[in-house]
C-alpha positions in Angstrom: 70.0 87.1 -28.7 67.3 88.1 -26.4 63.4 87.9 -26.7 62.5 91.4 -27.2 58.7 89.9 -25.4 57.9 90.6 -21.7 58.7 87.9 -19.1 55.4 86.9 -17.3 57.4 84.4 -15.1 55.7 83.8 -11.7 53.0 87.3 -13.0 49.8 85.9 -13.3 48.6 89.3 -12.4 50.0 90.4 -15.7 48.8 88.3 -17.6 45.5 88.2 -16.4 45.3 92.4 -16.9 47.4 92.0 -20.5 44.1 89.3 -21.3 41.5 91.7 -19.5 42.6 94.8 -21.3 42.4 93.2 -25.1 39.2 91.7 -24.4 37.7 95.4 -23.2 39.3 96.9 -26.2 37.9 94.4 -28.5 34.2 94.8 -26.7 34.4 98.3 -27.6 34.8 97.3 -30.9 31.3 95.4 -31.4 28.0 96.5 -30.7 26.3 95.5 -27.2 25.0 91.5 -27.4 21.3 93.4 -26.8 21.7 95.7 -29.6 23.4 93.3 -32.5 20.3 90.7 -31.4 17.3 93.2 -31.6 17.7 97.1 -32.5 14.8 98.9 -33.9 17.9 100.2 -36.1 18.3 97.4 -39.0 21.0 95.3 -38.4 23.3 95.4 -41.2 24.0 91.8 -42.8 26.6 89.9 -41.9 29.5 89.5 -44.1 29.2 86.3 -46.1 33.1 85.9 -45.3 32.0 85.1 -41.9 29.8 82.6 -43.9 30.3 79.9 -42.1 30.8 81.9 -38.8 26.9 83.1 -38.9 24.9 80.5 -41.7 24.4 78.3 -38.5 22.4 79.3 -36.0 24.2 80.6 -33.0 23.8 77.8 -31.0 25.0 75.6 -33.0 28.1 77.3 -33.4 28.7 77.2 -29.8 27.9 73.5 -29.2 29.1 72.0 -32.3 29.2 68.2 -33.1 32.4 66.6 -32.9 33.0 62.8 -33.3 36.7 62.3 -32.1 35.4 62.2 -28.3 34.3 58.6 -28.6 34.2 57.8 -32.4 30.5 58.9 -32.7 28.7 62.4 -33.6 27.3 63.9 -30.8 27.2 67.5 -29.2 30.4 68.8 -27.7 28.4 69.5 -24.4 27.7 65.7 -25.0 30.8 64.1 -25.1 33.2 62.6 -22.6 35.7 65.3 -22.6 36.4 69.2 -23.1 36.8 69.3 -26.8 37.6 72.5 -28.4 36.1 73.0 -32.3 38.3 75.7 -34.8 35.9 76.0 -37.6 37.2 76.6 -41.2 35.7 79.9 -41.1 37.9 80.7 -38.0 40.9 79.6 -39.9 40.4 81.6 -42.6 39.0 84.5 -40.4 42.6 84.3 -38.2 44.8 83.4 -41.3 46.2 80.3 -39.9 48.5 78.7 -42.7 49.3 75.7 -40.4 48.0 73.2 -37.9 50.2 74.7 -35.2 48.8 78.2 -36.1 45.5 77.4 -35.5 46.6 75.1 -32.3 47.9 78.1 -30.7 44.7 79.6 -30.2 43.3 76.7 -27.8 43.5 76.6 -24.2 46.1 74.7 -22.1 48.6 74.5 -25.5 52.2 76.0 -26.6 53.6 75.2 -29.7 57.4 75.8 -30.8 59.1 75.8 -34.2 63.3 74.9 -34.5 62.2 76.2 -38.2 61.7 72.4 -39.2 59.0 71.1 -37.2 56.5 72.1 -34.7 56.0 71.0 -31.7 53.1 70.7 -28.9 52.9 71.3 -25.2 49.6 70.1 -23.4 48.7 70.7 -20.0 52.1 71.0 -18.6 53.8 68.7 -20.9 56.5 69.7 -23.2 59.3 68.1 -24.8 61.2 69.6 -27.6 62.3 67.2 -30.2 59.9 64.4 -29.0 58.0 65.1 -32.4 54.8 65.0 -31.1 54.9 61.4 -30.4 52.7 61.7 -26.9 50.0 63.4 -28.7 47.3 61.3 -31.4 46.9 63.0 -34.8 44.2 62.0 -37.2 42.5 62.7 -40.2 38.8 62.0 -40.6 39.1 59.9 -37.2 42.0 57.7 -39.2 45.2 58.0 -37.0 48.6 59.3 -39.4 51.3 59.6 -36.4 54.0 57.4 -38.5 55.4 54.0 -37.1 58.9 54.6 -37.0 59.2 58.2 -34.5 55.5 57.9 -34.3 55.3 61.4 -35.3 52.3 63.8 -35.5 52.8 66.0 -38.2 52.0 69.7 -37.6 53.7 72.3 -39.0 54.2 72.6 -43.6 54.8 68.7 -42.5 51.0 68.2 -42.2 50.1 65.7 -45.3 47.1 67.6 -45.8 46.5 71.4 -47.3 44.6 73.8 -45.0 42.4 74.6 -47.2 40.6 71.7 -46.9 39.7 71.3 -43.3 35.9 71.6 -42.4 37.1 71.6 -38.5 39.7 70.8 -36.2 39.0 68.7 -32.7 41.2 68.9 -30.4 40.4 66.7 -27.4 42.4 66.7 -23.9 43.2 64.3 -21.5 44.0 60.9 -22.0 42.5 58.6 -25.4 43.9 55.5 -25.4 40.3 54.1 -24.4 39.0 54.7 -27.3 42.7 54.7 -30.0 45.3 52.8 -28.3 48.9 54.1 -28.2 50.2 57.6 -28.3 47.0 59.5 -27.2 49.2 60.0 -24.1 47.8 63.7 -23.5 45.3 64.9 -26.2 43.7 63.7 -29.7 43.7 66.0 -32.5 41.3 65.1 -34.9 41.3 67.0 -38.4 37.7 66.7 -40.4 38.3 67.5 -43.9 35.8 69.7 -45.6 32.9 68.1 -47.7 33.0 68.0 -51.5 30.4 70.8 -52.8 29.6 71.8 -55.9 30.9 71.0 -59.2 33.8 72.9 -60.4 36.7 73.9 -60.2 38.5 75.8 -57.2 42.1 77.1 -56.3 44.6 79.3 -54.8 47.6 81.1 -55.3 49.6 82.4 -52.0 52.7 84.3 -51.7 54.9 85.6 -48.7 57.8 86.4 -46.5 61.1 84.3 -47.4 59.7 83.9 -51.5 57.1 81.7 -50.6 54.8 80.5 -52.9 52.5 77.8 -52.9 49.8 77.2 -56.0 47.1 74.8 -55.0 44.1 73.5 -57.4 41.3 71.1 -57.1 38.0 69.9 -58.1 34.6 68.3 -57.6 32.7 66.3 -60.1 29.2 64.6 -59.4 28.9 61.5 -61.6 25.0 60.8 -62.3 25.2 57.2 -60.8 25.4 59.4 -57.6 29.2 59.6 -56.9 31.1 62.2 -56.1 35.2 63.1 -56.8 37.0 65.6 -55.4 41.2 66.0 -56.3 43.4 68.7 -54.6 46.6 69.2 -55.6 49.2 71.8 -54.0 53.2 72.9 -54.9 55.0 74.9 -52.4 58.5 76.3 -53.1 60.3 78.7 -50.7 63.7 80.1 -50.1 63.5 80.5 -46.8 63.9 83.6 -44.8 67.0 84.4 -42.8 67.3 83.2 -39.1 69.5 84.3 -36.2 71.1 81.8 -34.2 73.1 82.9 -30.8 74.8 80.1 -30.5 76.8 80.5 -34.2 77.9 83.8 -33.6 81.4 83.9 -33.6 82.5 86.3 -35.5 84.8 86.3 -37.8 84.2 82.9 -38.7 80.4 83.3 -38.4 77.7 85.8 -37.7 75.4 83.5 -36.9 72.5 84.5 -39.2 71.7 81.4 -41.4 69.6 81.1 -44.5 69.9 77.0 -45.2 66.0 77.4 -44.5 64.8 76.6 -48.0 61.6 74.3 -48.3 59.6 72.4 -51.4 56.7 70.5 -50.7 54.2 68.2 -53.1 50.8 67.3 -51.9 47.5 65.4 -53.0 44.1 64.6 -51.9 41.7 62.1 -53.7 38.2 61.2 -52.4 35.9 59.2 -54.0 32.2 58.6 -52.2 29.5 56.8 -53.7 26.5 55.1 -51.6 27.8 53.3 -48.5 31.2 53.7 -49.4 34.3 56.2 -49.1 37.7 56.0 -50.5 40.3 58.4 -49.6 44.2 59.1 -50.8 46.3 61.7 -49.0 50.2 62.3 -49.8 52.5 64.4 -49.1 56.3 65.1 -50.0 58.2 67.1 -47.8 62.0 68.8 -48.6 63.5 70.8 -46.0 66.6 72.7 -45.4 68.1 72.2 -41.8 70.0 75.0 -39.9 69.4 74.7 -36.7 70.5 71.8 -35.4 73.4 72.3 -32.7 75.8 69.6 -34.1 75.1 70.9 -38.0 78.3 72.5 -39.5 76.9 76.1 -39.3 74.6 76.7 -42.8 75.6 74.2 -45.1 73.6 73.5 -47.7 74.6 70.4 -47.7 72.2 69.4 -44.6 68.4 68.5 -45.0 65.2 66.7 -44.3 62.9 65.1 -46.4 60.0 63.4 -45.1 57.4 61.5 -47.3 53.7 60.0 -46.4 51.2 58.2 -48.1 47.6 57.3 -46.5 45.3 55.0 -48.3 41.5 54.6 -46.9 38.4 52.6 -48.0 35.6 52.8 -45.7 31.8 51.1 -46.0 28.9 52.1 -43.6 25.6 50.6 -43.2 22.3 50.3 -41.2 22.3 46.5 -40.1 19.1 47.0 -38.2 16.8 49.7 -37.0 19.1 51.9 -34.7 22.4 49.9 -35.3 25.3 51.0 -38.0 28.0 48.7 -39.0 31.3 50.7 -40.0 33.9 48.8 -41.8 37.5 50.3 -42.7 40.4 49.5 -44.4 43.6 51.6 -44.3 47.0 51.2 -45.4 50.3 53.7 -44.8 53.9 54.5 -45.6 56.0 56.6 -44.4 59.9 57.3 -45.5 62.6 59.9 -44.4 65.7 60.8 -45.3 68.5 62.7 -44.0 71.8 64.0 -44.5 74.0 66.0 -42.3 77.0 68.1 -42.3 78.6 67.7 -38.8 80.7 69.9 -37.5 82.6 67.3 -36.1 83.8 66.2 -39.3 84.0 66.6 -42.7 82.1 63.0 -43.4 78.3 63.7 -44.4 76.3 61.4 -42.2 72.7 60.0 -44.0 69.8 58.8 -41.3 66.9 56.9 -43.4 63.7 55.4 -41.8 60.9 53.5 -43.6 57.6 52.6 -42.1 54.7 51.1 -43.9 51.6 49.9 -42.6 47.8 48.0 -43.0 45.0 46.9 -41.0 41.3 46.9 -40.7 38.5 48.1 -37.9 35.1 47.0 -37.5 32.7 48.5 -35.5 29.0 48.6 -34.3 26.9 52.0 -33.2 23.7 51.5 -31.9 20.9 53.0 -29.7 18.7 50.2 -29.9 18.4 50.4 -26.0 16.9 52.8 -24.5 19.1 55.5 -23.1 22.4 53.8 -23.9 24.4 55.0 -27.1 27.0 52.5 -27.5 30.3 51.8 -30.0 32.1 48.6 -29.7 34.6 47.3 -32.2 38.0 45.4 -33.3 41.2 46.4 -34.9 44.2 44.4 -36.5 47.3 46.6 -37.6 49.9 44.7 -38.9 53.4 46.7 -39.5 55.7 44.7 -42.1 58.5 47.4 -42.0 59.8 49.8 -39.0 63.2 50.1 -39.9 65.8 53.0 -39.0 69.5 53.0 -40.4 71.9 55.9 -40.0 75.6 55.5 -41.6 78.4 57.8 -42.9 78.8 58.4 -46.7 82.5 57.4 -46.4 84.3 55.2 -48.4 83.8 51.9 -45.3 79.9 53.6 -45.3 80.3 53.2 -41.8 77.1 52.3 -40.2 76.1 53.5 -36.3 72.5 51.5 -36.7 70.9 49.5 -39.1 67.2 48.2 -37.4 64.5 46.0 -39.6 61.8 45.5 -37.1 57.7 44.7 -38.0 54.6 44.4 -35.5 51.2 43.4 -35.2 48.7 44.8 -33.1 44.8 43.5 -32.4 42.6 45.5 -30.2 39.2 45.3 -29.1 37.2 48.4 -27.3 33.9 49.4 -26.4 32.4 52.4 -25.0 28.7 53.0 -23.7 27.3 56.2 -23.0 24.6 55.4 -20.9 21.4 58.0 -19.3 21.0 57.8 -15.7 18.0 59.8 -15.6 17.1 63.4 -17.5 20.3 65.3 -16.5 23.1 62.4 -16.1 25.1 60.4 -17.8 27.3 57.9 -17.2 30.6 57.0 -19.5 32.5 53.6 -19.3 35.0 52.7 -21.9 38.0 50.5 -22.2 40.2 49.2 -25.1 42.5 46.2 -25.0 45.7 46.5 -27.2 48.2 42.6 -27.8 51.2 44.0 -29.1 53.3 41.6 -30.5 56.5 43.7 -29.7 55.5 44.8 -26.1 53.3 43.7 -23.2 49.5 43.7 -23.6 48.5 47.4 -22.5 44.3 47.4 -20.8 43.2 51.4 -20.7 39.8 52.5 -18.7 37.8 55.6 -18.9 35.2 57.0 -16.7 33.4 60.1 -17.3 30.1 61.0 -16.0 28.1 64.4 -16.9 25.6 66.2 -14.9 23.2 68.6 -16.7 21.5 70.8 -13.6 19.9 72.6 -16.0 20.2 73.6 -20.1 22.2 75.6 -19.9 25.1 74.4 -17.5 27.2 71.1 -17.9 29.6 69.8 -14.9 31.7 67.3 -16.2 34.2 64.5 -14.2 36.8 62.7 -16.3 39.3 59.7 -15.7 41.6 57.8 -18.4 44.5 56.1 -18.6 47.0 56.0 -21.4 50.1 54.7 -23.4 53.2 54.7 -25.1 55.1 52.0 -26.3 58.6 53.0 -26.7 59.5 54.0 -30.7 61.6 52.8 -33.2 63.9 55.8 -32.4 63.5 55.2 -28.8 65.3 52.0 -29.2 68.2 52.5 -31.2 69.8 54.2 -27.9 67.9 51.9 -25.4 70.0 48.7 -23.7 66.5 46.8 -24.6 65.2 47.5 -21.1 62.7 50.3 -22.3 59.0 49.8 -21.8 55.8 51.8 -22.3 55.4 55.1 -21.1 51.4 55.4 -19.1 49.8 58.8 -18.2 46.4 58.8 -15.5 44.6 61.6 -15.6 41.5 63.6 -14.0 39.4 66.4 -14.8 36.8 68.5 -13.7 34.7 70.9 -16.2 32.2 73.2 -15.9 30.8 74.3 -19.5 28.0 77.3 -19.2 25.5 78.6 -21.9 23.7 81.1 -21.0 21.6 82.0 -24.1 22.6 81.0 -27.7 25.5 84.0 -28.1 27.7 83.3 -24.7 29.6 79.9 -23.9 32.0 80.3 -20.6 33.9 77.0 -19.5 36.4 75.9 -16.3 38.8 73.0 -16.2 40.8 71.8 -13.2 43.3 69.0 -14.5 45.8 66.4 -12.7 47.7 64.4 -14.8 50.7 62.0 -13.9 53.0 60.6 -16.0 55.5 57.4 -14.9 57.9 55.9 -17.0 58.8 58.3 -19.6 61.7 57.6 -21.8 64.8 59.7 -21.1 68.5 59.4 -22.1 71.7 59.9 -20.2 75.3 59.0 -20.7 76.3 55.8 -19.4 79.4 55.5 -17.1 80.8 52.3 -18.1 80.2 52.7 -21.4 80.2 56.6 -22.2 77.5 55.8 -24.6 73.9 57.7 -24.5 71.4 55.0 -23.5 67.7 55.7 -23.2 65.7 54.4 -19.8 62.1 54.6 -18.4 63.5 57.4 -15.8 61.4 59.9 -15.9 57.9 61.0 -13.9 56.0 64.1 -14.9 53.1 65.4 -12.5 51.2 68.6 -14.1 48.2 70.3 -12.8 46.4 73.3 -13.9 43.4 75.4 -14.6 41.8 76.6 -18.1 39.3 79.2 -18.2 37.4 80.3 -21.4 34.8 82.5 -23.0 33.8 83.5 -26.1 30.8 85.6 -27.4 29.2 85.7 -30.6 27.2 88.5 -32.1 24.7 88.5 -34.7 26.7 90.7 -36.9 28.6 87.7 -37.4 31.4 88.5 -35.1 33.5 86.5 -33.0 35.1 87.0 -29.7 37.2 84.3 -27.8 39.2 84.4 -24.9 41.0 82.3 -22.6 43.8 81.7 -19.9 45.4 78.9 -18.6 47.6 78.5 -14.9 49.6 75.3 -14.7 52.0 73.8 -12.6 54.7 70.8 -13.8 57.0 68.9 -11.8 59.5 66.4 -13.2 61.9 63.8 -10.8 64.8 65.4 -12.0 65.8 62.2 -14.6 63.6 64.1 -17.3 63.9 67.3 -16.5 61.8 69.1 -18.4 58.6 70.7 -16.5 60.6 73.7 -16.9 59.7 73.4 -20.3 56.1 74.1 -19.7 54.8 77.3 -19.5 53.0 78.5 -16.0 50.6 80.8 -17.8 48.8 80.5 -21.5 46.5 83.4 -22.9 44.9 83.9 -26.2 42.3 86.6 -27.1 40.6 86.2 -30.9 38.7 88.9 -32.6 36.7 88.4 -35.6 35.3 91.7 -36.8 33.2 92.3 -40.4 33.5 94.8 -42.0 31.3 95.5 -44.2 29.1 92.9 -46.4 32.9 91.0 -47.6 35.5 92.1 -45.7 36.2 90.5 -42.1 39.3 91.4 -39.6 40.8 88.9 -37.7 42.9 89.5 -34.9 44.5 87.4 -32.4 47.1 87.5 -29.1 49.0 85.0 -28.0 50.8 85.0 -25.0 52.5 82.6 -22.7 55.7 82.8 -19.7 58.8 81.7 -19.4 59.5 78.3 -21.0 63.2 77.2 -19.8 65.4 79.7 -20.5 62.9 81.3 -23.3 61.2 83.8 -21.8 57.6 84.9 -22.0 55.9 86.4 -25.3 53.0 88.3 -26.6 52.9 88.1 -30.1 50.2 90.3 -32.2 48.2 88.9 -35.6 46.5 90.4 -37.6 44.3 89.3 -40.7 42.6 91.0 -43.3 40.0 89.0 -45.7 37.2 88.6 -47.9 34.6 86.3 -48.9 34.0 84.4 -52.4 32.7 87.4 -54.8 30.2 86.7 -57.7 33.1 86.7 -60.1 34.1 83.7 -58.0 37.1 85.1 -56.5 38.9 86.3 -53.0 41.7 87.9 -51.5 43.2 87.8 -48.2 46.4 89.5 -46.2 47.9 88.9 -43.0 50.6 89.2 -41.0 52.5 87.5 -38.0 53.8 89.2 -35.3 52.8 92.9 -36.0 55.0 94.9 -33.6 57.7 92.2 -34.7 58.8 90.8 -31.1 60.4 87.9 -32.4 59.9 85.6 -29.1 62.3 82.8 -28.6 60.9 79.2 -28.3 62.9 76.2 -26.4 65.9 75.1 -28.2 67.2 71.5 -29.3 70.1 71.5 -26.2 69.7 73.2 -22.7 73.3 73.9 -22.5 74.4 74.2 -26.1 71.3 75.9 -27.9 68.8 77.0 -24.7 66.8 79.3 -26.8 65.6 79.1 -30.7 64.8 82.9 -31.9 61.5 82.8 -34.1 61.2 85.2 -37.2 59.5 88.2 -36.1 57.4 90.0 -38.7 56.0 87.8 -41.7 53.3 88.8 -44.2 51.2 86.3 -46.7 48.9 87.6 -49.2 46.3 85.0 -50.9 44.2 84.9 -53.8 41.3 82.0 -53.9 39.0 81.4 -56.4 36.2 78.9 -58.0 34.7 78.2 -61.2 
């Protein structure tokens, strides 16, 4: 089945005009920037929907903190890197039900679905099925990629419910400086939303393919000063139907498959009193999995079924005028299970991992001297289980792998942020990772910003990064395999011209050596992985987004990159050459906002280029306490076609066209 989108292979001229032409039509939809800021005609209130979009002032929303750059809360025009901020208010504005959704929208990234799990391209990087393991997801600055795949969750896998995100960071270019392994190409940092006021609160969400979810939560102040806050969330779904080319073969099969079901259990405790912070997340994860090339077409009898559970206890404290001490404590555990239907045979093979986890980090933050703002700090991670089986559930239970592994990790890094004069600053960083099961791994970065004025930053960026080699990297490897290591450079110019308009350019190089890759060995016909594989990408993001004081939103940007692999790892075809999303967030009237966004992007591999259509319609919290909210994915229902799993045996994986969701929120 063909992608019904456009093919913007090798036409940057079209996409550019497809970009130009949405932005005019959405200027024409607001007011002039002159007129929203200062009519003689009253300005008519913004919609408290776009609450959080206009309570700030303007430019603070265009220069918000973040704290994933460097581990410390500062200015994004501050920090070390080009960070992009999606705002709560922009989720709910765009109806983003996912991580990935809202990922979309940010420059230089591509995400694809195989209707299981999502996965994320950066700056000319993209490897389906690598589960997001070269990318560093975390919660409240607390990493949560697993320790058996090394995972970042993104898609309904995400532990936590999107509901309660105050922000998301998304930080490019290479982070091991700062967080060690897997921050290979970006960091995404999720900052959950605070508390609020007592009560109760809610949600009740239905859509395309019966799916429901029903979340509830609370807040209760305590009057020694402590705060609770529990969410809870159930999601059941059957699934809707998918096409899959590659299954139809009529009359045996017709190649639409509807072994897509899901159910999904998640909770969220927080408990803050004083100095201290104490934080549960867990999630539970049942899938239904029809897409897999080697699956016996749409039987039931294949699934996934991931669990995690995060545990966090954190202290902070001034030790001394200008000088915090931070002290954490976190534990993990991660499980999966697996059972498959081959189509091979009629034996139903079962793939189980466990990974659990514990450590502490201890840091300092001060600004004691003058003109330096600086974080240093240790961290011991000790892994007592990594382990990874996968057998057939035959009478001999014939095992193919059974690996029991554990790891310890201490690292020490430091970062200073140091004032050369008025207008620049200097960056130097470095972290230092032992690894008891790999080499030592030492990881540099430079950055150094130049402020000609206030309104223009120009920005030069250098880091290193790495990735040791997985659980599930081994099982196939001959024991040769070592860490994968990315260097990378950028250049940024972010301009702010007023407090309504925010323009930015990046140029990027990034090269990539080592990168696990798996062929067939001769002399023993048996897949074996091997660091193969070099990855050169470079390309240039452009962005800009206006604000209005209506409360309105308008964001655009485009991104041009080039990839090229050795051949080994062949997967810069992959990556898409062009990138372009155009957001639109347009009140109403005093509740009602619409949100519109375009995604588009080229050919990836043999999927060709897309431009999908959103559209979202929603309201604010009314005095009854309540609010409503509709939307719906791919409008003119294109249904694109992402990567698939096999280049020969499933090239393309066809997405679901036209969804809806309707959502009902409300407080007490």
């Amino acid at each position: 089945m063909q992608s019904s989108g456009p093919s913007f292979a090798g036409k940057r001229q079209l996409l550019a005009a497809a970009l130009a032409t949405s932005v005019a039509v959405a200027l024409a939809a607001f007011p002039s920037p002159g007129h929203a800021a200062g009519s003689d005609e009253p300005s008519r209130p913004p919609s408290a929907k776009v609450d959080a979009l206009a309570a700030l002032p303007l430019d603070t929303l265009l220069d918000m903190e973040v704290t994933g750059a460097s581990r410390f809360a500062q200015r994004r025009s501050q920090s070390a890197s080009s960070v992009t901020v999606i705002s709560a208010a922009e989720i709910r504005a765009f109806g983003w039900r996912t991580l990935a959704d809202a990922l979309t929208s940010v420059k230089g990234l591509q995400v694809a679905n195989d209707h299981t799990y999502s996965y994320l391209g950066v700056r000319g990087f993209f490897a389906q099925g690598d589960y997001n393991s070269r990318v560093l997801l975390l919660i409240d600055g607390n990493r949560i990629n697993e320790n058996v795949y090394d995972m970042a969750f993104l898609g309904t896998d995400f532990p936590l419910d999107i509901e309660l995100v105050d922000r998301i960071e998304f930080i490019p270019g290479q982070g091991s400086a700062i967080y060690g392994a897997n921050a290979l190409f970006a960091v995404v940092n999720v900052i959950t939303r605070e508390s609020g006021r007592d009560g109760l609160e809610g949600s009740l969400s239905t859509g395309t393919g019966h799916h429901h979810i029903v979340r509830v939560g609370g807040t209760k102040r305590l009057e020694n000063g402590a705060s609770i806050f529990a969410s809870a969330s159930r999601t059941r779904a059957r699934g809707p139907e998918i096409y899959l080319a590659e299954y139809d073969n009529p009359p045996a099969t017709d190649g639409r498959a509807n072994n897509t079901y899901e159910q999904r259990k998640s909770l969220y405790l927080r408990a803050e009193q004083g100095p201290w912070r104490a934080s549960l997340v867990h999630a539970e994860r049942l899938k239904g999995a029809a897409t897999y090339i080697d699956f016996a077409f749409n039987d039931p009898r294949s699934y996934y079924h991931d669990t995690e559970t995060l545990v966090d206890l954190a202290w902070e404290r001034e030790l001394a005028e200008k000088t915090r001490a931070q002290l954490r404590g976190f534990a993990g555990r991660y499980s999966f299970d697996g059972e498959y239907a081959l189509s091979s045979t009629p034996v139903i093979n079962r793939e189980e991992a466990l990974g659990q986890w514990w450590g502490v980090d201890a840091r300092l933050l001060s600004t004691r001297w003058s003109g330096h703002m600086l974080v240093a700090g240790v961290e011991f991670q000790k892994a007592p289980r990594q382990n990874i089986k996968s057998f057939d559930l035959d009478a001999a239970q014939t095992t193919y792998w059974d690996v029991q592994t554990r790891s310890t990790r201490v690292s020490v890094y430091a970062e200073d942020q140091a004032s050369l004069s008025d207008r620049v600053t200097l960056t130097l960083g470095g972290r230092y990772d032992h690894m008891s099961n790999g080499p030592s791994a030492w990881n540099p970065r430079l950055a150094l910003n130049w402020k000609p004025n206030d309104q223009l930053v120009a920005k030069f960026i250098h880091g290193s990064a790495y990735r040791l080699p997985n659980r599930s990297d081994l099982v196939y490897s001959d024991g040769s395999l070592h860490s994968e290591k990315v260097r990378g450079n950028e250049l940024a110019l972010e301009w702010q011209p007023g407090n309504r308009r925010r323009f930015s350019l990046s140029w990027y190089h990034n090269a990539a050596r080592h990168l696990v890759a798996g062929s067939i060995d001769p002399s023993t016909l048996l897949w074996v992985n091997r660091n193969v594989g070099r990855l050169t990408a470079e390309g240039v993001e452009l962005e800009a987004e206006q604000r209005f004081a209506s409360g309105a939103l308008l964001r655009a940007n485009a991104t041009f990159q080039h990839a090229h692999d050795t051949g080994e790892l062949p997967i810069a075809q992959y990556a898409a050459r062009q990138i372009g999303n155009v957001l639109v967030a347009l009140p109403l009237d005093e509740r009602w906002t619409l949100g519109m966004d375009l995604n588009a992007a080229s050919r990836r591999g043999q999927a060709a280029g897309y431009g999908v259509f959103n559209l979202t319609l929603s309201q604010s919290i009314d005095a009854r306490g309540a609010s409503l909210a509709f939307g719906i994915r791919d409008v003119f229902d294109r249904r694109p076609d992402d990567p698939g799993n096999d280049p020969t045996l499933q090239p393309r994986i066809a997405q679901l066209g036209r969804t809806w969701t309707a959502r009902l929120d409300f407080r007490f």
